[in-house]
MIKE-156535 format. One record per atom (N, C-alpha, C): residue number from 1; residue in one letter; atom name; x negated, y, z negated. Coordinates in Angstrom, 1 decimal, always signed. Last residue first. Layout:
<atoms>
(atom NUM a CA (X Y Z)),
...
</atoms>
This chain:
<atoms>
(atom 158 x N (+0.9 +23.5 -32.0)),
(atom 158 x CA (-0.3 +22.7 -32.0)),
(atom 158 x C (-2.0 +23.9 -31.7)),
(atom 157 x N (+2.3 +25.7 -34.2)),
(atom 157 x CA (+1.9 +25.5 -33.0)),
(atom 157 x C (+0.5 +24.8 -33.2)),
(atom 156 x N (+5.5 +26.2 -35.6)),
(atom 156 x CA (+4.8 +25.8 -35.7)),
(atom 156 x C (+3.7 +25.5 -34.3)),
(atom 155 x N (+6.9 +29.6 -36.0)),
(atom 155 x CA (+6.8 +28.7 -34.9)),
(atom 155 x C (+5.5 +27.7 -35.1)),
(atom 154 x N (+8.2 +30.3 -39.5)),
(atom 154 x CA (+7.7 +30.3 -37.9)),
(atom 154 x C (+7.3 +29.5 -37.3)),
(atom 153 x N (+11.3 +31.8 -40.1)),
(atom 153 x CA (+11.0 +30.3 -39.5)),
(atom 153 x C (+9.8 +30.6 -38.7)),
(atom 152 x N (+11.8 +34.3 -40.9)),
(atom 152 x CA (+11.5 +33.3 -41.7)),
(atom 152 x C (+11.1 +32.3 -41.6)),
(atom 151 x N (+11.7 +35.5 -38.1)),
(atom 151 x CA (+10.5 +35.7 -39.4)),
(atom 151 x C (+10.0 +34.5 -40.2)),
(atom 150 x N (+13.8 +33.8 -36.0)),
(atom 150 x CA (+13.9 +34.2 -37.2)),
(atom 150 x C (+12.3 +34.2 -37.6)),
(atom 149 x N (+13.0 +34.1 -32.4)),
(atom 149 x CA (+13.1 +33.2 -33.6)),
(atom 149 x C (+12.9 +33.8 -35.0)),
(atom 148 x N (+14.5 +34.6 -29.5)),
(atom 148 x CA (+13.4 +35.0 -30.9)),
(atom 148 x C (+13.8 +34.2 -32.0)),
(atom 147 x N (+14.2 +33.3 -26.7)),
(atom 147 x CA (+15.0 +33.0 -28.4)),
(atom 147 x C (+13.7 +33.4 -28.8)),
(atom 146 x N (+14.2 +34.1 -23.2)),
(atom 146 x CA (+13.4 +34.4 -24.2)),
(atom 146 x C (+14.7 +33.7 -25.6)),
(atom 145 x N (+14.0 +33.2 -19.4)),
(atom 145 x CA (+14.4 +34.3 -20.7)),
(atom 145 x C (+13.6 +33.5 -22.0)),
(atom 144 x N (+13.3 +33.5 -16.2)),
(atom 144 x CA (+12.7 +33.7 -17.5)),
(atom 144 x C (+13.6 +34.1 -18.7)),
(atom 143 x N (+12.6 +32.3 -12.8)),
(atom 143 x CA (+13.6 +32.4 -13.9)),
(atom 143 x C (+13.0 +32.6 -15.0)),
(atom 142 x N (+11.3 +32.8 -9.6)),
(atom 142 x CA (+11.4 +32.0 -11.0)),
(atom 142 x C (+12.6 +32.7 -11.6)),
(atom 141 x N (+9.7 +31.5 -6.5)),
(atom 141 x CA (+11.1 +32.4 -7.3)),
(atom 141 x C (+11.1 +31.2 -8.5)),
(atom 140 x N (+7.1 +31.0 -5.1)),
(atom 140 x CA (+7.4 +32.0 -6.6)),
(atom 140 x C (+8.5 +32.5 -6.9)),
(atom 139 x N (+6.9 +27.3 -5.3)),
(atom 139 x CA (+7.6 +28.6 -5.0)),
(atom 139 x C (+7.8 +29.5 -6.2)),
(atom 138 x N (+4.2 +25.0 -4.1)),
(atom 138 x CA (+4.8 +25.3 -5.1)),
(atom 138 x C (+6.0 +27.1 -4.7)),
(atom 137 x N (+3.1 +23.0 -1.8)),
(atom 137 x CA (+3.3 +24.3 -1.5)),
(atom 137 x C (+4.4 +24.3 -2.8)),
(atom 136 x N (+3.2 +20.1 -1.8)),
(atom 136 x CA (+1.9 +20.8 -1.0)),
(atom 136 x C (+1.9 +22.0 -1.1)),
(atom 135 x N (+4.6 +18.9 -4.2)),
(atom 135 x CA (+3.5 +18.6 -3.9)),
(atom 135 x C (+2.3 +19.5 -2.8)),
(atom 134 x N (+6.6 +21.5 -5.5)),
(atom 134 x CA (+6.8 +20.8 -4.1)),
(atom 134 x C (+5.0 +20.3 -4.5)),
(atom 133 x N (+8.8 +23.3 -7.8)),
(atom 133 x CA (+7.4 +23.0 -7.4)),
(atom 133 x C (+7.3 +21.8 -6.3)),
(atom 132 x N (+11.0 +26.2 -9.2)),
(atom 132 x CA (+10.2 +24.4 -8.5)),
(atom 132 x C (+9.1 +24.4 -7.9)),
(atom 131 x N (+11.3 +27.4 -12.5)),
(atom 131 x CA (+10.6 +27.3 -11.2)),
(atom 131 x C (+10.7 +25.6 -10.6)),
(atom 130 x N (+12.2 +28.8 -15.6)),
(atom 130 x CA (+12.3 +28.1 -14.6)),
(atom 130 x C (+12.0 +28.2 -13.1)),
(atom 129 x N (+10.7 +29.7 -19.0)),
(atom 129 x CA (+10.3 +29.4 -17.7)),
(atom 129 x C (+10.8 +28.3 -16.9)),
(atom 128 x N (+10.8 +30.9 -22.1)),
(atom 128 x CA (+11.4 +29.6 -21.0)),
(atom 128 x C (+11.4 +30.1 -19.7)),
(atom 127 x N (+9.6 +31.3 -25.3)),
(atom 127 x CA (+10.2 +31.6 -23.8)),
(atom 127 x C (+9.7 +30.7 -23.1)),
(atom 126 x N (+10.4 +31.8 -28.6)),
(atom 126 x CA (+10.0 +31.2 -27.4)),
(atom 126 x C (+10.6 +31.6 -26.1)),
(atom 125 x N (+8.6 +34.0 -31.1)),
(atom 125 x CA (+9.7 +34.0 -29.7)),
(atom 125 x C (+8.9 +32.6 -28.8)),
(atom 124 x N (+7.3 +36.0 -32.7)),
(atom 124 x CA (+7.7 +34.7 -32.7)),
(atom 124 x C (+8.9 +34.6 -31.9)),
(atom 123 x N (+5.6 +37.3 -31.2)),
(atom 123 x CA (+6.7 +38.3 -31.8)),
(atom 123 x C (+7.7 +36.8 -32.1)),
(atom 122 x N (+2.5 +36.0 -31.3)),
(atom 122 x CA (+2.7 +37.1 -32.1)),
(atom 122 x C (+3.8 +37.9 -32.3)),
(atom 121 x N (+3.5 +33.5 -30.1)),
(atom 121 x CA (+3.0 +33.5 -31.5)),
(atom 121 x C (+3.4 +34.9 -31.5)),
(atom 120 x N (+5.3 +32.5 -27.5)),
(atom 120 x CA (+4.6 +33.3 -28.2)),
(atom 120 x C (+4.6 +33.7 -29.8)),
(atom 119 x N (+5.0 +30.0 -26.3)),
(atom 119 x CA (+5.3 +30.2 -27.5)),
(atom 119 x C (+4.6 +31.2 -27.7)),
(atom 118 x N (+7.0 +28.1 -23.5)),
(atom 118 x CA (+5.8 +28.8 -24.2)),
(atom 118 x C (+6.2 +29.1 -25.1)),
(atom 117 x N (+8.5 +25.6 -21.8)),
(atom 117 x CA (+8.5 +26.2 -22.8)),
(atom 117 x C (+7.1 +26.8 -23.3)),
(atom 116 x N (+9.5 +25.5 -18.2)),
(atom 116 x CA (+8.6 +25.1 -19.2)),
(atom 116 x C (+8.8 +26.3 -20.6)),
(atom 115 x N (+11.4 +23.5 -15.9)),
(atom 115 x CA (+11.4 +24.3 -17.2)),
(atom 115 x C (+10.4 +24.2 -18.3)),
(atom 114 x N (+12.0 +23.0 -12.8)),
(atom 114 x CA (+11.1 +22.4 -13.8)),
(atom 114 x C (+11.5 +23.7 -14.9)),
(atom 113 x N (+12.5 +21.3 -9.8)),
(atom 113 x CA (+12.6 +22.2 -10.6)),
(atom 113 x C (+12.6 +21.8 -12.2)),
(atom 112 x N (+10.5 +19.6 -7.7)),
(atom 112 x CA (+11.5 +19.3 -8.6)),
(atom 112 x C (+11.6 +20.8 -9.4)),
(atom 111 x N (+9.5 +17.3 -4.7)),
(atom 111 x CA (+10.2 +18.6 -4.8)),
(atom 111 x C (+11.1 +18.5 -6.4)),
(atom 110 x N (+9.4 +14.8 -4.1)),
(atom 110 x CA (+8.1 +15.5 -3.8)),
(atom 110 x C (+8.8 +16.9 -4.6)),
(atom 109 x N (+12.0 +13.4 -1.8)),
(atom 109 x CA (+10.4 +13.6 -2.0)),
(atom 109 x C (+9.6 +14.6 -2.7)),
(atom 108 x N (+14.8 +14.3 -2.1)),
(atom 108 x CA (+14.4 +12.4 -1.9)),
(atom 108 x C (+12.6 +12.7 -2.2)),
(atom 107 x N (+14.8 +17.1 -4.2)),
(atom 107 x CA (+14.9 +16.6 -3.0)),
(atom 107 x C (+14.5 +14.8 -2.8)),
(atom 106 x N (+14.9 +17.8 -6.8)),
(atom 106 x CA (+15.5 +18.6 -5.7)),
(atom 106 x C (+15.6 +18.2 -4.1)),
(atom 105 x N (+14.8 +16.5 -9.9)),
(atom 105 x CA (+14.6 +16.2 -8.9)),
(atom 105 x C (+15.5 +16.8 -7.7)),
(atom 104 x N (+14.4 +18.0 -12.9)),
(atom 104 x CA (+15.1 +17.9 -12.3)),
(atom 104 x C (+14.4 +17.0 -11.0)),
(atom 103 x N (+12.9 +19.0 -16.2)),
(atom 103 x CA (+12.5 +18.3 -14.7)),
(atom 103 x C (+13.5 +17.9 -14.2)),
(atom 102 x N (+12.1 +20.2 -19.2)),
(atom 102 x CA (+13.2 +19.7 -18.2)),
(atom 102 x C (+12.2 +19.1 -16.8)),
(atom 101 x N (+9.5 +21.0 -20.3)),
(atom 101 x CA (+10.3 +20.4 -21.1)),
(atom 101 x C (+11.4 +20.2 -20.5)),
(atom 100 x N (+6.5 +21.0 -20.2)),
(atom 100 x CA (+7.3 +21.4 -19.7)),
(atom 100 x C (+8.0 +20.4 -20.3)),
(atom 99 x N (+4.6 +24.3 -22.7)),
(atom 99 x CA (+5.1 +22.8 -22.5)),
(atom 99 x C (+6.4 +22.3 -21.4)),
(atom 98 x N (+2.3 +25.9 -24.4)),
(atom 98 x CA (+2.7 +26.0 -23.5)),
(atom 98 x C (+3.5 +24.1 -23.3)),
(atom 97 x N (+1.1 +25.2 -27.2)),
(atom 97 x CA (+1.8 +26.8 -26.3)),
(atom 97 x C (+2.2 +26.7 -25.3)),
(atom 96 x N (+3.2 +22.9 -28.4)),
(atom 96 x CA (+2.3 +23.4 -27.6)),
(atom 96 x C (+2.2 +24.6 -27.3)),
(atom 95 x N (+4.6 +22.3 -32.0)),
(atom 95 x CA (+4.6 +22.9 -30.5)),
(atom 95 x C (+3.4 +23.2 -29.7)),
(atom 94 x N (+5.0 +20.1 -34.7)),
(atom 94 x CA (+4.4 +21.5 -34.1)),
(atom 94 x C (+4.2 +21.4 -32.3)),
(atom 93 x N (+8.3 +19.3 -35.6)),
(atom 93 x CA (+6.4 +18.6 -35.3)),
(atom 93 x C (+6.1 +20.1 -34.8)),
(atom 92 x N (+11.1 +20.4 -36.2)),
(atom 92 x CA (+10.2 +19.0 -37.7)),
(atom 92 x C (+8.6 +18.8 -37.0)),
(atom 91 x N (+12.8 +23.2 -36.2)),
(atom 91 x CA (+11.2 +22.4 -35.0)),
(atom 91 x C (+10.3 +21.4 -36.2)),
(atom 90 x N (+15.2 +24.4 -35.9)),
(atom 90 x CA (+14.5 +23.0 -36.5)),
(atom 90 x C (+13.3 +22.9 -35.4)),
(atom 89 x N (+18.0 +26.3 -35.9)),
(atom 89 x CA (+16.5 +26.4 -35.5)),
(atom 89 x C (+16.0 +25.3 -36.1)),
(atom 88 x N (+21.4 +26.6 -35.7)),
(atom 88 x CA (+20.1 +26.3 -37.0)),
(atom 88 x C (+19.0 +25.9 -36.3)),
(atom 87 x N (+23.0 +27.1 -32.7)),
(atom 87 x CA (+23.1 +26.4 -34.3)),
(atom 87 x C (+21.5 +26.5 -35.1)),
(atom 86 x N (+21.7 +28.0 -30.4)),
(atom 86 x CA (+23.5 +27.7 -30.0)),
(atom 86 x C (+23.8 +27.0 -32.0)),
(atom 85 x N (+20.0 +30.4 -28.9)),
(atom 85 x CA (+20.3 +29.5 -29.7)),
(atom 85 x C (+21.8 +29.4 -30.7)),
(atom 84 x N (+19.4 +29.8 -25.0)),
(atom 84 x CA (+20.5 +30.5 -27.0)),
(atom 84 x C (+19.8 +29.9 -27.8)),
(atom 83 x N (+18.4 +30.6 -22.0)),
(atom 83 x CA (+18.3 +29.6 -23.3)),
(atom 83 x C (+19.2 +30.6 -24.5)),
(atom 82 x N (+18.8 +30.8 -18.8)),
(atom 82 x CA (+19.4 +31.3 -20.0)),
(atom 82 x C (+19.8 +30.5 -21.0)),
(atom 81 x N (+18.1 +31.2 -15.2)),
(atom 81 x CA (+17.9 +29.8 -17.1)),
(atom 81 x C (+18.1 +31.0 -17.5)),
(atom 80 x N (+18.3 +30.2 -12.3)),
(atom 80 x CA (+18.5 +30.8 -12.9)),
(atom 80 x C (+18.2 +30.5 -13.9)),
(atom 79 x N (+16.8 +29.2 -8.8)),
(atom 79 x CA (+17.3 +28.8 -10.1)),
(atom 79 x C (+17.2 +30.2 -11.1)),
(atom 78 x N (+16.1 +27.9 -5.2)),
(atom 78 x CA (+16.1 +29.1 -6.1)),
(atom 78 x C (+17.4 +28.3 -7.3)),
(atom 77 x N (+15.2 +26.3 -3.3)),
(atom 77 x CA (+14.6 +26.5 -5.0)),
(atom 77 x C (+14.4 +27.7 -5.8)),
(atom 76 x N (+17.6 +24.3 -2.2)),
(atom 76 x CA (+16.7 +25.5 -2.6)),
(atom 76 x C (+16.2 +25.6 -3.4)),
(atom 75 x N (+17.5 +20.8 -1.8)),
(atom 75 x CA (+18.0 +21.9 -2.5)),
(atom 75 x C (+17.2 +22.8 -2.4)),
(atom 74 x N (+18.0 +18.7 +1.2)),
(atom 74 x CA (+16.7 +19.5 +0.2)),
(atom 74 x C (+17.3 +20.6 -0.1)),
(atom 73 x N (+19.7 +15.8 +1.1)),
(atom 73 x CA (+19.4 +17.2 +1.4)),
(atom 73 x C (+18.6 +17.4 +0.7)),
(atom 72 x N (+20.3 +12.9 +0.7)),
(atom 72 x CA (+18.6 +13.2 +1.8)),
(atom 72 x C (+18.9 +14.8 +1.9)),
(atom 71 x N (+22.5 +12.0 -0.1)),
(atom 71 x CA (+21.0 +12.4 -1.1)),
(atom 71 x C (+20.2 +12.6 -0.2)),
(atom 70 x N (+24.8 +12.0 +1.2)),
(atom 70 x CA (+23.9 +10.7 +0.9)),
(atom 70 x C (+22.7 +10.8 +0.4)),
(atom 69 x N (+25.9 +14.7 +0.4)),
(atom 69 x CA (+26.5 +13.2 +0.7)),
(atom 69 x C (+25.9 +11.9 +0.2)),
(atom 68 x N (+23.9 +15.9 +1.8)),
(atom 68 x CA (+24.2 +15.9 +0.4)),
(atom 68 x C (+24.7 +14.7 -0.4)),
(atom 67 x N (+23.7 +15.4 +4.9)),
(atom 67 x CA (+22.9 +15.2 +4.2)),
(atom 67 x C (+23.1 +15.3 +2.3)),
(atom 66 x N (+26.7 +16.4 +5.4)),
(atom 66 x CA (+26.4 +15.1 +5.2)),
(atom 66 x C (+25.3 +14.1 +4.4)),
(atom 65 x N (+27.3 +19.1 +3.0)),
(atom 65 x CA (+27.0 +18.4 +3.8)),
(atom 65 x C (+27.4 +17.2 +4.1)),
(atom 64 x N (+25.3 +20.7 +0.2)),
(atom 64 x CA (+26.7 +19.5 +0.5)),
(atom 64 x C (+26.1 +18.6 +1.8)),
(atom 63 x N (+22.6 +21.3 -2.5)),
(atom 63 x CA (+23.6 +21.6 -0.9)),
(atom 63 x C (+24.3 +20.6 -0.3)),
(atom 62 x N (+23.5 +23.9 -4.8)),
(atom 62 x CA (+23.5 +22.0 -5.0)),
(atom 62 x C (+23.7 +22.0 -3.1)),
(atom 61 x N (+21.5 +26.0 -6.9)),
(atom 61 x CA (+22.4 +25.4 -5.8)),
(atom 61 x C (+22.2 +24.3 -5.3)),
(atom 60 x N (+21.8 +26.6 -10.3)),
(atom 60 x CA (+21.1 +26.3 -9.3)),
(atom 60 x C (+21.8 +25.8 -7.9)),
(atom 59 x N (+21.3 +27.8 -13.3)),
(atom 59 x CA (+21.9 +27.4 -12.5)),
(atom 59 x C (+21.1 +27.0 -11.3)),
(atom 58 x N (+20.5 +26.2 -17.5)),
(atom 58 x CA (+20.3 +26.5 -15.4)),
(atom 58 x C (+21.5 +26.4 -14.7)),
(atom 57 x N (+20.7 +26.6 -20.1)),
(atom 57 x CA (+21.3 +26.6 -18.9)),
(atom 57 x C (+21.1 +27.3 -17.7)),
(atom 56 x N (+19.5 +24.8 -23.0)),
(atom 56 x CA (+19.2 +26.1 -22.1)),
(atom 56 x C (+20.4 +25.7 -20.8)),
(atom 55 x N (+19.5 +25.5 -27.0)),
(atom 55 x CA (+20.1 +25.0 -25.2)),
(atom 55 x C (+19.7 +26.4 -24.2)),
(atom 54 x N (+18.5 +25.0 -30.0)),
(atom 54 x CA (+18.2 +25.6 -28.2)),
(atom 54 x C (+19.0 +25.4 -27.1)),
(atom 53 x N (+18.9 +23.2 -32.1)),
(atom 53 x CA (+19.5 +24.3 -32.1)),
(atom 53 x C (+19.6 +25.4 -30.8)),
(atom 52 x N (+15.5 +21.9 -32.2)),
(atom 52 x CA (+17.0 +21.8 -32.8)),
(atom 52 x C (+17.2 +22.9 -32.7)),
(atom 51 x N (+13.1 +21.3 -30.2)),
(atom 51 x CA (+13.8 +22.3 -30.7)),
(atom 51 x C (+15.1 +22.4 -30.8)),
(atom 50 x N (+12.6 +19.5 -28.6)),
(atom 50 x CA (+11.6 +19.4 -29.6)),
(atom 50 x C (+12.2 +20.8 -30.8)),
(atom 49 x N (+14.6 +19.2 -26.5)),
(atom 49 x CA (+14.4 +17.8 -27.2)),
(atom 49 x C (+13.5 +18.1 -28.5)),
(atom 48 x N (+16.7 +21.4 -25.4)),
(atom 48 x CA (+15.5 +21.4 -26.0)),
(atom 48 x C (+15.1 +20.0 -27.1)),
(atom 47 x N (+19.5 +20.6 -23.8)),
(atom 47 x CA (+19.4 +20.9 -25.0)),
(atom 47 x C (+17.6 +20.6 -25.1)),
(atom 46 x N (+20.6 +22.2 -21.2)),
(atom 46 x CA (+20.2 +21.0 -21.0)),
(atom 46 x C (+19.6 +21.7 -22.6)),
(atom 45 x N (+23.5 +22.2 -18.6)),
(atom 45 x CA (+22.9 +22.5 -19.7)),
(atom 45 x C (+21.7 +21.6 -20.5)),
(atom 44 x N (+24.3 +23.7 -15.1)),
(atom 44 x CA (+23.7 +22.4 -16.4)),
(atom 44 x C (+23.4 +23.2 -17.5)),
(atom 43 x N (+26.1 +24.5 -12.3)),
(atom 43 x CA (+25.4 +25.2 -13.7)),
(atom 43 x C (+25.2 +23.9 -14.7)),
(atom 42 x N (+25.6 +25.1 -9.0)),
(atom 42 x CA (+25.8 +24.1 -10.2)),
(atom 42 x C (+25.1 +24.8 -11.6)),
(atom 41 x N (+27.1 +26.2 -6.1)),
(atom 41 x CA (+26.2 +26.7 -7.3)),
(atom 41 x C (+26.5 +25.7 -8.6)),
(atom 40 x N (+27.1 +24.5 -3.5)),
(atom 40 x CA (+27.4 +24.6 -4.3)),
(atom 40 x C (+26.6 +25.2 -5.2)),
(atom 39 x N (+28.2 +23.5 +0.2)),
(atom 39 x CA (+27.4 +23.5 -0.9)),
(atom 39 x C (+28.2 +24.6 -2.1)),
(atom 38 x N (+31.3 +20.7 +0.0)),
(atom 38 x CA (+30.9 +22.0 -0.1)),
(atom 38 x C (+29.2 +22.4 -0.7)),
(atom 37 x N (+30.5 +17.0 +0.9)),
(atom 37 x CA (+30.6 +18.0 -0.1)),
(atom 37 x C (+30.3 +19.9 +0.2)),
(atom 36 x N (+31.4 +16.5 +4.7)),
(atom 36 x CA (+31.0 +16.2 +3.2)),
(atom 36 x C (+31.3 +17.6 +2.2)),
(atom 35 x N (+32.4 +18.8 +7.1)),
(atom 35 x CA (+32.2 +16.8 +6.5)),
(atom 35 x C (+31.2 +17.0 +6.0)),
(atom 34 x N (+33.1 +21.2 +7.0)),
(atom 34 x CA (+34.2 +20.3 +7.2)),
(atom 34 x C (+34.0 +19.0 +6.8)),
(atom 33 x N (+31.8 +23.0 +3.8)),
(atom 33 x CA (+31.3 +22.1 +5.0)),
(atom 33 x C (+32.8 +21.3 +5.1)),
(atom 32 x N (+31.6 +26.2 +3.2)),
(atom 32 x CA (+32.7 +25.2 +2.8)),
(atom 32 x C (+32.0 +24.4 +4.2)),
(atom 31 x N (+29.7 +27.5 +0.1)),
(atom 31 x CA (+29.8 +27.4 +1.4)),
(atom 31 x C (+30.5 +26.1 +1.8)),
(atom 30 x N (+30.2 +27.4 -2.4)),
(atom 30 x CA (+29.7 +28.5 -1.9)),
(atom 30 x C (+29.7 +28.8 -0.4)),
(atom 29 x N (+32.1 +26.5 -5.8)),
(atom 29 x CA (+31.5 +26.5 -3.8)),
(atom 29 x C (+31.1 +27.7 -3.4)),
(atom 28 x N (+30.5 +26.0 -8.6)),
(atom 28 x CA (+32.1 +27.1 -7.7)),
(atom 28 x C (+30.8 +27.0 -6.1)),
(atom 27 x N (+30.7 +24.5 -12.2)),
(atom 27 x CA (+30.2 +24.5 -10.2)),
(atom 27 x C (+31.4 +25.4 -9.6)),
(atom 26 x N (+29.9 +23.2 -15.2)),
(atom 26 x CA (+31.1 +23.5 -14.1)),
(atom 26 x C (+29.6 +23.9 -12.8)),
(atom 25 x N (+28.2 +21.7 -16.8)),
(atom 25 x CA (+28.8 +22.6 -16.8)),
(atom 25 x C (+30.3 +22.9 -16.2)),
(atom 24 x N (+26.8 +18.4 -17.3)),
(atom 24 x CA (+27.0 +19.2 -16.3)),
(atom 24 x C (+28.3 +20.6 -16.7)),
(atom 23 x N (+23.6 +18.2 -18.9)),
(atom 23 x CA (+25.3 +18.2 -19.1)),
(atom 23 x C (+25.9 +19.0 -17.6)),
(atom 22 x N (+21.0 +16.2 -18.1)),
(atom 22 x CA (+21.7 +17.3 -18.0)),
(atom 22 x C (+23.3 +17.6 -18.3)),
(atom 21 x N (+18.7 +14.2 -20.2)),
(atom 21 x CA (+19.9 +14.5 -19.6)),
(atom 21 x C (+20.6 +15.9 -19.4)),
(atom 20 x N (+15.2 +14.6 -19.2)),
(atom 20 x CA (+15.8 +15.0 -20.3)),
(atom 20 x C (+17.2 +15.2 -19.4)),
(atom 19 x N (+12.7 +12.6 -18.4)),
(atom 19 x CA (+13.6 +13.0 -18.0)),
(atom 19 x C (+14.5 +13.8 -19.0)),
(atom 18 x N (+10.8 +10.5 -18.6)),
(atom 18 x CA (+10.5 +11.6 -19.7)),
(atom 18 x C (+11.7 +12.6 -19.3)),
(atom 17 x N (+11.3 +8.7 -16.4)),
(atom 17 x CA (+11.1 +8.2 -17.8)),
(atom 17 x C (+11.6 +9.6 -19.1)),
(atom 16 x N (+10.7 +10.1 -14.5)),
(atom 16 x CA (+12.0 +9.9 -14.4)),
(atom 16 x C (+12.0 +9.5 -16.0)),
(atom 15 x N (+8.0 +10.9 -14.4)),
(atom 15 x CA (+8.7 +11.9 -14.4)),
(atom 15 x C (+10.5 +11.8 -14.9)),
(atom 14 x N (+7.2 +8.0 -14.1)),
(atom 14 x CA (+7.0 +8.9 -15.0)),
(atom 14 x C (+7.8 +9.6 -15.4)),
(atom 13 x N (+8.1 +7.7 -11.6)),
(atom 13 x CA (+8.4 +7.0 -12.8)),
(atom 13 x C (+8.1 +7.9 -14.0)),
(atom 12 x N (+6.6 +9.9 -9.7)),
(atom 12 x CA (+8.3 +9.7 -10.0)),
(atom 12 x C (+8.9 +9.0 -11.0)),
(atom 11 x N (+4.2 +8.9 -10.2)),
(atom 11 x CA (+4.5 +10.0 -10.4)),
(atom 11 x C (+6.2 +10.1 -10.6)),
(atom 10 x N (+4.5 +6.2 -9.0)),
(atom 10 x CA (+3.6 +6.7 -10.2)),
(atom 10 x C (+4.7 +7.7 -10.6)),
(atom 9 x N (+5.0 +7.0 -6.0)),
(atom 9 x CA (+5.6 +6.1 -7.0)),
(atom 9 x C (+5.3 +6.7 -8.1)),
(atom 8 x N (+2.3 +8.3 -5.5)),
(atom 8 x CA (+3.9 +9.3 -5.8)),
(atom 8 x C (+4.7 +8.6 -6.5)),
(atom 7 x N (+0.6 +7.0 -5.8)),
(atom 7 x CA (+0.6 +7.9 -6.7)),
(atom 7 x C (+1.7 +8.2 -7.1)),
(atom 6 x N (+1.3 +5.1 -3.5)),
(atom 6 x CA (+1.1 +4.5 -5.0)),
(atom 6 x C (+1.2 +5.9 -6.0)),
(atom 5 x N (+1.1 +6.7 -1.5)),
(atom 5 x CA (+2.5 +6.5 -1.9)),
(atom 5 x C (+2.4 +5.9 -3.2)),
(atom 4 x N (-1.5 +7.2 -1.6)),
(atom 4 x CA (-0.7 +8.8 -1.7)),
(atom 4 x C (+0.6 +8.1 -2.2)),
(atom 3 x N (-2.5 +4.6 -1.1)),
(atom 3 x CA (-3.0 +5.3 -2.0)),
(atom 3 x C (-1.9 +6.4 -2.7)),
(atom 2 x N (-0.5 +2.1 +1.1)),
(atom 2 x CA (-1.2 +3.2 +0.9)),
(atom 2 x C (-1.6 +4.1 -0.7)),
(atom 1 x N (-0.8 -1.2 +0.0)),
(atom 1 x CA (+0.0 +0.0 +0.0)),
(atom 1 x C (-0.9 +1.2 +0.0)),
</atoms>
């Protein structure tokens, strides 16, 4: 078996393993296809596995079609995020400064939107970064917001 496809394999297990479930929201059409699914703005929610109390919610566009239909479309990579904190802050292990903590898959190859968590120490605040990334060519449309985090609580960091 070729080298590149062994990796990618690899790589997609992985990625699939450490996966974090998305809630699905709601969705409102955007463009109306005669055959198959409408595309679509899809909104998820997706709860911070290392931080009790976070949720974050992406949006993003889902595209219909035929190709949608049967999973061979390639979603844009354009996305939105807006984290809360939705109950009581808990961080029980210490944090990276930096970490990615969602992964979606955007296309059959190679292509995934991604959310990473940073930590800035000095106004105790995390912030969240969404972007996709492609094996040959990564995209600069992003997404950013921010949870300050109570004084009282601070941010434990690896």
């Amino acid at each position: 078996m070729n080298k590149a496809i062994c990796i990618a394999i690899v790589g997609l297990c992985a990625a699939w393993a450490t996966a974090v479930a998305a809630e699905p929201i709601g969705e409102v059409d955007t463009v109306f296809k005669l055959i198959g699914p409408d595309h679509k703005i899809i909104v998820d929610a997706y709860d911070d596995p290392r931080v009790a109390g976070v949720t974050c919610y992406v949006s993003r566009a889902k595209t219909g079609g035929i190709k949608g239909a049967i999973g061979l479309a390639e979603d844009k990579a354009e996305a939105s995020i807006a984290c809360r904190q939705i109950g009581p802050l808990s961080i029980p292990k210490p944090l990276p400064r930096q970490e990615d903590v969602f992964s979606e898959s955007l296309s059959l190859m190679f292509k995934r939107l991604r959310v990473v968590r940073m930590v800035d120490r000095t106004r105790n605040t995390l912030v969240y970064l969404t972007y996709s990334d492609r094996v040959i060519d990564g995209s600069p449309k992003n997404s950013v917001t921010a949870v300050p985090v109570d004084r009282a609580l601070s941010i434990p960091v690896k």
